[in-house]
N, C-alpha and C positions, 0 to 999 in steps of 0.2 A: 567391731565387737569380737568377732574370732580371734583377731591379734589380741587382743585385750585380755579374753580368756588364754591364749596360750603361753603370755608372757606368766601372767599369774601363777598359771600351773606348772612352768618351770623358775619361777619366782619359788615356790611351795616346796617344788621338788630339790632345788640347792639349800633352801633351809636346813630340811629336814637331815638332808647328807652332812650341813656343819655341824647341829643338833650333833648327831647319832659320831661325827666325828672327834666333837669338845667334849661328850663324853667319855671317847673313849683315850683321847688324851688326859683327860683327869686323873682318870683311872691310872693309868700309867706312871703317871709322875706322882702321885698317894705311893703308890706299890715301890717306885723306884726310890722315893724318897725316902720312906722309913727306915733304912737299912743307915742312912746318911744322917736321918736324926736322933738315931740310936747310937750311931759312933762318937755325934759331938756333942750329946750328952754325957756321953760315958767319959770321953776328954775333959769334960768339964768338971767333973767330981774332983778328978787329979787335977786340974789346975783351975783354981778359982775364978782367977783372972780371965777364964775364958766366958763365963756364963752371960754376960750380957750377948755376944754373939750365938752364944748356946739360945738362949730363951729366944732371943730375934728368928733363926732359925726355925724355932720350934711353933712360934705363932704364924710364919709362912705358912708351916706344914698343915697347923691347924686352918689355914685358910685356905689353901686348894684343898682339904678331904667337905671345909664347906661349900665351895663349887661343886665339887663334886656329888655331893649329897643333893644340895639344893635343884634339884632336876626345875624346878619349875619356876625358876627364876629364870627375867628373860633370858636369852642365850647371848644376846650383843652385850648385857651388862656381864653374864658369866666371863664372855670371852674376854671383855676387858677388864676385868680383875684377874685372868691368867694371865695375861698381857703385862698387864701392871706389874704384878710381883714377877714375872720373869724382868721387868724391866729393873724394880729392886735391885734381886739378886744380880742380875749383868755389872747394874752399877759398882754394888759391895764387892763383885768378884774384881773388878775392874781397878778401883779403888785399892784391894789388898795384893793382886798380882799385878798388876799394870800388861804390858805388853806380851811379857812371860805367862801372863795369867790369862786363864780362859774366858773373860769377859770380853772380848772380843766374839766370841762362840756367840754369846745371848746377844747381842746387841747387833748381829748378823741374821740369828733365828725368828727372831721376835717380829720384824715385817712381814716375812715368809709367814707366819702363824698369824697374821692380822689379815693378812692376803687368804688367805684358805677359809678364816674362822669369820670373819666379817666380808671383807670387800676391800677392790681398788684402793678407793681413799682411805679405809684404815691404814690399809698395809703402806701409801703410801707416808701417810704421818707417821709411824713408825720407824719406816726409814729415814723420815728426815729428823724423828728427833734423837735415833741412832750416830748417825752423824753428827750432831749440834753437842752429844753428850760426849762425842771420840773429842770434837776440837775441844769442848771444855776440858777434858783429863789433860791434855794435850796444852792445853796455856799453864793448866798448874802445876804438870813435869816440869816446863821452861821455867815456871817462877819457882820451882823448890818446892811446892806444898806437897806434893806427894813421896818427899823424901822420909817421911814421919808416919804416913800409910801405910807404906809396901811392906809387906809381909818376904818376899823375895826377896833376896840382896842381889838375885842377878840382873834386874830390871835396870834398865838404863834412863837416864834422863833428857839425854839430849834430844837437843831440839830436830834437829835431822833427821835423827831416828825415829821419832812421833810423824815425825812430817811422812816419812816415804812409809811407815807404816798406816800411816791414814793412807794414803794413797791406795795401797793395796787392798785395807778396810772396805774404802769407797768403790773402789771396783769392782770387788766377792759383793759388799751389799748391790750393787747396780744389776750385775747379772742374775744375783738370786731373785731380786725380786722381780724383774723381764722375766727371769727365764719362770715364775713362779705368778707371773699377770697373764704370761702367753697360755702356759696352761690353765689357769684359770675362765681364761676366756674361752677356751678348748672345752673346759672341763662345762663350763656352763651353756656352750652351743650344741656337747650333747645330751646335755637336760632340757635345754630348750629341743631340739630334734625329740628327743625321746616323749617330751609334753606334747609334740607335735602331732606325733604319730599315735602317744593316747589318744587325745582329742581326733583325732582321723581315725583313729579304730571305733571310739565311744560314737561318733556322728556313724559310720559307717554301722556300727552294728544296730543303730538306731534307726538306722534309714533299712539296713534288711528286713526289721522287727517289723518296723511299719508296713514294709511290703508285702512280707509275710502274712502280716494282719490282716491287710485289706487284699489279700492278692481272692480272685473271684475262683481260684483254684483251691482243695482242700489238700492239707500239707501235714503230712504225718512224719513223725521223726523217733525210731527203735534204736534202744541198746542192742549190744548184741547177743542179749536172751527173745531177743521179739518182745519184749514189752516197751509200750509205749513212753516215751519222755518227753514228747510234747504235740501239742496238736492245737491248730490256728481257727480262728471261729470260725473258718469257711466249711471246713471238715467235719467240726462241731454240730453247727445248724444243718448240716447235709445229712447229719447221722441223729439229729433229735436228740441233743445233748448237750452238755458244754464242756470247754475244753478239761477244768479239772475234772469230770468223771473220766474221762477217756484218756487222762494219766495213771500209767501204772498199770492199764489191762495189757491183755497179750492179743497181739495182730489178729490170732484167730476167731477171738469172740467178735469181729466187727467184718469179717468174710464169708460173704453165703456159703451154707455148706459145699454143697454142690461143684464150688470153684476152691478150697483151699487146698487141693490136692497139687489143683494145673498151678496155683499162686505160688506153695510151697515150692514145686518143683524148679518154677522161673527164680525162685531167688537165690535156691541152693546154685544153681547154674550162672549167676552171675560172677561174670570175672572182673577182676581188678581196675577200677577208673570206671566202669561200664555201666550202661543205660538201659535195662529193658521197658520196652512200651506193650501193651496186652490190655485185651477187654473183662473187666470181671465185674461183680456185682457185690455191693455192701450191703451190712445188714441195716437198717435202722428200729426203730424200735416196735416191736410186737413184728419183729421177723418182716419186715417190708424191705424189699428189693432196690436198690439204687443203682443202675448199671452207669461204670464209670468207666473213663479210658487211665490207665494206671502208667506213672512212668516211674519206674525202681534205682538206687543207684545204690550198690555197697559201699559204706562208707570202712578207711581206714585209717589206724591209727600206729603209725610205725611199723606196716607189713600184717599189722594184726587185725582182725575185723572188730568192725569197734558197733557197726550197725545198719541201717537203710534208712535212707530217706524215700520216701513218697510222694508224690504228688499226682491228688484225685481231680480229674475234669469230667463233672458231671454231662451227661451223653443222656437225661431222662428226654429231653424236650428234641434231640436228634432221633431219640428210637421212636417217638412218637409220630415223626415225623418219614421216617425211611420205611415206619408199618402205613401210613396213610398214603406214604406216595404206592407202596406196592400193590393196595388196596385199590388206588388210582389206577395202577398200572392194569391190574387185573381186572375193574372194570371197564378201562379202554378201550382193551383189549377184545372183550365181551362184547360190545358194545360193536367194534372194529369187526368181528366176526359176524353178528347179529345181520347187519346189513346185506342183500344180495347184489350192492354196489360193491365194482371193484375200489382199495382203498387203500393207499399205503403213503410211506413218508420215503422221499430219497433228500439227495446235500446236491447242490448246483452242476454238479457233475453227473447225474443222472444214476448214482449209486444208491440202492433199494436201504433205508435203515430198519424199516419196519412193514409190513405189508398183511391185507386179511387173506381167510383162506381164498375168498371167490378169486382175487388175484392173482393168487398161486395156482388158484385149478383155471382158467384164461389161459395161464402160459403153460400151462403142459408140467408145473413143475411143485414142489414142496414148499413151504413155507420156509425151512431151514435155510433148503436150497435159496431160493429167492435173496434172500439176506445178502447183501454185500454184492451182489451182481450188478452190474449197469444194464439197466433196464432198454437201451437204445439196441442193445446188443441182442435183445430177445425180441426184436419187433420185426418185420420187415422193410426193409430198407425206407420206403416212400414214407411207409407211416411213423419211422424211426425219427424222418427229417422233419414231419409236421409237428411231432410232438416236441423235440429239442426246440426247435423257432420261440413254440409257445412257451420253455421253460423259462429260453433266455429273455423272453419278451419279460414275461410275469417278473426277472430277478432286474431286469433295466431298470422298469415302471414303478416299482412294488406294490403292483395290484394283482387281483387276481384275472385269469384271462379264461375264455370258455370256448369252445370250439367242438363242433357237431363232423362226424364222420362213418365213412362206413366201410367197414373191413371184412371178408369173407360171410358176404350177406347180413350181417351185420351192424344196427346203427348205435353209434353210443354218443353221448354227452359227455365230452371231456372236460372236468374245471382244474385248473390248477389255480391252488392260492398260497403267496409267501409264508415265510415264518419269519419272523426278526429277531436276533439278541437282542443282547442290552442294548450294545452301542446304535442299533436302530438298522444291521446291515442285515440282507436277505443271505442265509445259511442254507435251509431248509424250504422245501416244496412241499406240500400237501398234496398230492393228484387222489381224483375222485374220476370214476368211469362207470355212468351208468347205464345200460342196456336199454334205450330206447325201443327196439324192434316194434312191438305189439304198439307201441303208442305211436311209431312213424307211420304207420300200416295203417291204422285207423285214421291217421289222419289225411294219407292221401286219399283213403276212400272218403273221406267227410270232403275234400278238396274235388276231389271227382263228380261227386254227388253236386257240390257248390256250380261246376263248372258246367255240369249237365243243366241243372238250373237256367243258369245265363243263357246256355244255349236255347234251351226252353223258351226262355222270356224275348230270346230274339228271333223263338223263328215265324212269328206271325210277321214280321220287317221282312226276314227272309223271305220268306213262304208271296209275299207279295212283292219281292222285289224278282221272284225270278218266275212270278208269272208274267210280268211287262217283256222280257226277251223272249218270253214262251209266243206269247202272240203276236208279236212281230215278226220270229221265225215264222211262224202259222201263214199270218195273209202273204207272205213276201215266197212261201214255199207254194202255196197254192195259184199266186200269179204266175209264179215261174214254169208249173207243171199242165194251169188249165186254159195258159190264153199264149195264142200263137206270137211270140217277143223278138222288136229285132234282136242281136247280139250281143249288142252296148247295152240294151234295157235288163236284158237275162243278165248279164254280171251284174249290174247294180244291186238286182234284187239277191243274184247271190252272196255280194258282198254284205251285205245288212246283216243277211243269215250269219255268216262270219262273224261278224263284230257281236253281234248277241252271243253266240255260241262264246265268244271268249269273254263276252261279260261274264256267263254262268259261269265259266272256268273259274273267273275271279272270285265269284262269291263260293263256290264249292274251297276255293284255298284259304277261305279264311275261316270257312267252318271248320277245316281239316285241323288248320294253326290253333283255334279254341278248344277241340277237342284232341288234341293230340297227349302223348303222357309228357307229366311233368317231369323233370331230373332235378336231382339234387347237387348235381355237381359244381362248386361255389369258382368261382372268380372275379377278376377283376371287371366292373361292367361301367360303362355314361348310366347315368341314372336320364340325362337325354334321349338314350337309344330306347331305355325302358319304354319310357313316356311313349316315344313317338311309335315302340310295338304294338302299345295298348291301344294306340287311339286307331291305326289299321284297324284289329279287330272289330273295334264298335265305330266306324265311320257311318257306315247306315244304320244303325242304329239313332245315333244323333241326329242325321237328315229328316227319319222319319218322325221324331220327338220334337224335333224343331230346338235341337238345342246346340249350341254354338259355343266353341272351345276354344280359348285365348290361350297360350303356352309362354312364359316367360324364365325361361333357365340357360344360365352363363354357361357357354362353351369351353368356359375353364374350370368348371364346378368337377371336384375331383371324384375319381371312381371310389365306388363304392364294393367292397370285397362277400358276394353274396350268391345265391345260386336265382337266377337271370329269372327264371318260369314260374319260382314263386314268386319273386316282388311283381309279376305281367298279374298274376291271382290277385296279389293286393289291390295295383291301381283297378284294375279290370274291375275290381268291389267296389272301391271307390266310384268309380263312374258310372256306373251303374246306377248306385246308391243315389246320385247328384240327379240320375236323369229321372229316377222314380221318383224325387219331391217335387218335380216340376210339372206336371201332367200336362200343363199348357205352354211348354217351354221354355227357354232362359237361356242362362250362359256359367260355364265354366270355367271357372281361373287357373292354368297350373303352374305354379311358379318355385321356382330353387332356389338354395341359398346353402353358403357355408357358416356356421354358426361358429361361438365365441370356443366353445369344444371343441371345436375339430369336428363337428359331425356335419355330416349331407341334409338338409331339411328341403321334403318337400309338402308343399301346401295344396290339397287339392279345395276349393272353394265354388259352392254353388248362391244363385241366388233365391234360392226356394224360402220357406220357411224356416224359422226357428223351430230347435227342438225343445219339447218340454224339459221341465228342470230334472221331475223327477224320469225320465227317459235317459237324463247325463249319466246316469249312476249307474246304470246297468248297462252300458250301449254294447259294450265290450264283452258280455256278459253271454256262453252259451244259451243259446235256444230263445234272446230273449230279441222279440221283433216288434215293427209297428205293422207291418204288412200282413195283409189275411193272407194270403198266399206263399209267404216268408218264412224260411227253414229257422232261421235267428244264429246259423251259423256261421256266415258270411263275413262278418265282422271282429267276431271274436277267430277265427281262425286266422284272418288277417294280424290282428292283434299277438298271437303268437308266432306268425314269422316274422314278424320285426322283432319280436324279445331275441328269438332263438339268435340272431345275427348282431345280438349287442344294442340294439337301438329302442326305442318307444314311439308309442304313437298317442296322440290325442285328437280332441274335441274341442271345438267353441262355436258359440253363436256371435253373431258379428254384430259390432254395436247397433243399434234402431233397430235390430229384427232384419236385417238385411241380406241374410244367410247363413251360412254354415260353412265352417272351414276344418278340414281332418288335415293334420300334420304328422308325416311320417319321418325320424330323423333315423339314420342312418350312421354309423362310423366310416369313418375317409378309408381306405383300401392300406395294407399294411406295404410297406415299397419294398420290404424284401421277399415278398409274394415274388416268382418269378415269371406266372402267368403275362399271357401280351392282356392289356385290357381291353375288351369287347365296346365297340363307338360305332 
């Protein structure tokens, strides 16, 4: 279809150029002829004899001034009635001059003018019946008919002579009309090119029209008085108008006041070819504010400024956007301060991007300051290498990681949690540090109080287990001092002393071990070793309760990374708890496991009673107890040293009412811990 049209439109385009050139050959030969049928009419008056050639003559003349008029006749039939009567005259000249006469001229010309005025094939029929008209003059030289013709008497007849004068005819006509096809064909490949390049300019300027049209940017286009000459609906509808009102105003009426000064100035300042970019704001109608991003180009036209082009990108839905993120910013920020938790953001390499005050006044230093710092650099060394561990852990896993410590008396709750871009990678750290102290505090003494308790609760065991050595010392002291003994018999009885005296010993270490202070210091521990601390402590206890402990935990069950004297607090709760539901005694299960997590499970299991339903719900639950005697803290304290160290603990009754089993899971011990683990 494009070939189709472009052949067309250089089809149209050689028309129009024979058209406008058959006229102006008309023209020419009217003008040049008159002069020529004004002499051989004038000859004709003087000799009478001439006027049939006169009047022939004269109705030619009358026939090209009717081509010539007749504009609106076809032009293939115009050209060929020029054609024609040039072909006439050729003849008549031919005829009356023969060889000597310039009918060889027309009969030369006349292809070349068929070639030009029509096409190929005319001009070539021209040529051939230019030739067919030489051989006929050309047989009736040889037979004598033209001896009665010739107006010359220098005209020859011979046959020879026609012959190598055709010859040289045939040649002038071969190369005029080659050398008058070649250009032709020249002549019409750059009409065809030139249709081409219309048609490529007309698509092109149609295809920029289009874009312009639809482009989502508004496109303003100045003379170079600043008034507008064109403007595309995007600009239009941006500005509450359409495009014809906002042809013909001048740039300023459509520029906030505010800004045509700064606008003015940028444009006077633009130089030749150049682009400025700048933020300013349009007017719309009833004076409403449009803030756009402006791009300006001086346009020219021969060295001279001819005007600007524009183009507006609306930026309303961006500023609404960079006010709300700021609004964001500045209540984050608020927000970020508000807290008396330390709180900031660093990037995977331990650089501060943003941070609150509390965290700037911790390290001795300013919020400015702070910015940009590596924060490992401002710690102390030990607690510089705990906290990195945890970043790279939290950037490995991309979870977040939490971890409790304590630094110049000190306790704080450390959380780090990821941040992710788009692509899903960890960038950014979050760290939170909250000031534990006053809640560690409290709670060692709630744990003290717990453990005072226990002891409590075992020393009527106690209390009876170390009057049995007391009165054994007793008779075995007063045999020895009141009754006359061989030597052998006095050691016996001293030895008993002995062996009692270091029972008590026994029992005094294991009250020292229950009441001694707890530490917070975490490592690597057997959750075996745990177990088997706990059940020392309470062995008589069990003996006297009549309750009986099964142990069941794998030798390869892996450490667990935690501080040793509170998980002794927990089981120590735990069995406790097992030995108080049984008042007539039973038995104890404790059994380990590693789970599908990765964590430590252990199971402590009595065979006592089920607990009620409504007792599941709160069991964990400060203050809340079944025992009259029962502080209700015991359990819920337990309950938060297992959170604090990552893990959970629960509850269940065991199918048929067959007991109760509390499960404490733990996380495995991290291996880049460099601690030796405790077994």
């Amino acid at each position: 279809m494009h070939r189709d049209n472009t052949v067309e439109m250089a089809s149209a385009e050689l028309l129009v150029w024979r058209t406008r050139t058959l006229n102006a050959l008309l023209v020419i030969v009217v003008i040049a002829a008159t002069p020529v049928v004004a002499f051989v009419l004038h000859e004709a008056v003087h000799n009478p004899e001439q006027w049939p050639a006169a009047l022939l003559y004269l109705a030619m003349y009358f026939f090209i001034g009717a081509l010539a008029t007749l504009r609106r006749l076809d032009v293939h039939l115009r050209a060929w009635g020029l054609l024609l009567l040039g072909y006439a005259a050729g003849v008549l000249a031919f005829a009356r001059g023969g060889l000597a006469g310039d009918g060889r001229i027309y009969l030369l010309a006349l292809p070349v003018l068929a070639l030009i005025l029509i096409g190929v094939r005319s001009g070539l029929a021209m040529a051939a019946l230019s030739l067919l008209t030489f051989a006929a003059f050309t047989v009736a030289a040889y037979q004598g008919w033209m001896a009665s013709w010739l107006v010359r008497q220098d005209n020859t007849l011979l046959l020879m002579d026609w012959v190598i004068g055709g010859i040289a005819f045939a040649l002038a006509l071969v190369v005029l009309v080659a050398t008058q096809w070649y250009f032709s064909r020249f002549q019409e490949a750059i009409i065809a090119a030139k249709a081409r390049l219309y048609d490529e300019a007309n698509r092109l300027r149609a295809f920029n029209e289009n874009i312009v049209q639809s482009m989502e940017e508004g496109v303003l286009l100045e003379d170079a008085t600043g008034h507008i000459i064109f403007a595309n609906p995007k600009i239009a509808r941006l500005l509450n108008h359409t495009p014809e009102e906002l042809a013909g105003r001048h740039w300023t009426a459509l520029v906030a006041p505010e800004h045509r000064a700064e606008v003015e100035e940028k444009a006077a300042g633009l130089p030749h070819s150049a682009t400025d970019r700048y933020e300013t704001a349009l007017l719309r109608r009833h004076d409403q504010r449009v803030p756009v991003i402006t791009s300006s180009r001086a346009l020219f036209d021969n060295g001279r400024f001819a005007g600007v082009l524009s183009v507006f990108t609306d930026i309303t839905e961006r500023k609404g956007a960079e006010e709300a993120l700021l609004e964001t910013e500045s209540m984050a920020r608020a927000l970020l301060n508000a807290t008396m938790d330390a709180a900031f953001l660093m990037d995977t390499q331990g650089i501060v991007l943003a941070s609150n005050e509390t965290t700037a006044r911790r390290l001795g230093k300013s919020v400015d300051a702070l910015l940009g710092s590596c924060i490992y650099d401002l710690l102390p060394p030990d607690v510089a290498q705990v906290r990195r561990a945890m970043a790279e852990e939290s950037v490995r896993s991309g979870t977040p990681v939490r971890l409790e410590d304590e630094r110049q008396g000190m306790y704080l709750d450390n959380s780090i949690y990821p941040v992710f871009n788009a692509q899903g990678r960890v960038t950014r750290l979050a760290v939170y540090s909250r000031d534990i102290t006053a809640h560690k505090r409290a709670e060692q003494q709630a744990m003290r109080a717990e453990r005072l308790a226990a002891m409590g609760y075992m020393a009527a065991a106690l209390a009876h287990e170390i009057n049995n050595p007391l009165q054994a010392m007793r008779s075995n002291l007063e045999l020895a001092l009141d009754f006359d003994l061989e030597s052998d018999e006095h050691r016996v009885y001293l030895d008993v002393i002995r062996q009692e005296i270091e029972r008590l010993a026994g029992l005094a270490r294991r009250m020292l071990e229950l009441g001694r202070p707890v530490t917070d210091t975490w490592y690597p521990v057997s959750m075996a070793h745990l177990v088997q601390r706990t059940l020392t402590l309470v062995d008589k206890q069990l003996q006297l309760d009549h309750v009986e402990v099964a142990t069941d935990i794998p030798t390869d069950l892996p450490a667990v990374f935690v501080a040793p004297d509170r998980i002794v607090q927990v089981l120590l709760n735990l069995i406790l708890n097992a030995v108080a539901a049984m008042p007539d005694g039973g038995h104890v299960w404790i059994t380990g496991h590693i789970t599908e997590r990765n964590m430590v499970a252990l199971t402590v299991t009595d065979d006592g009673p089920p607990l009620p339903a409504d007792h599941m719900e709160h069991i964990f639950d400060p203050f809340f107890t079944s025992k009259p005697d029962g502080t209700g803290l015991g359990l819920s304290i337990s309950h938060d040293i297992v959170q604090q160290y990552g893990g959970t603990m629960r509850v269940e009754n065991l199918a048929g009412g067959r007991g109760v089993a509390f499960t404490v899971m733990l996380p495995v011990a991290r291996p880049q811990v460099s601690q030796e683990t405790i077994s």
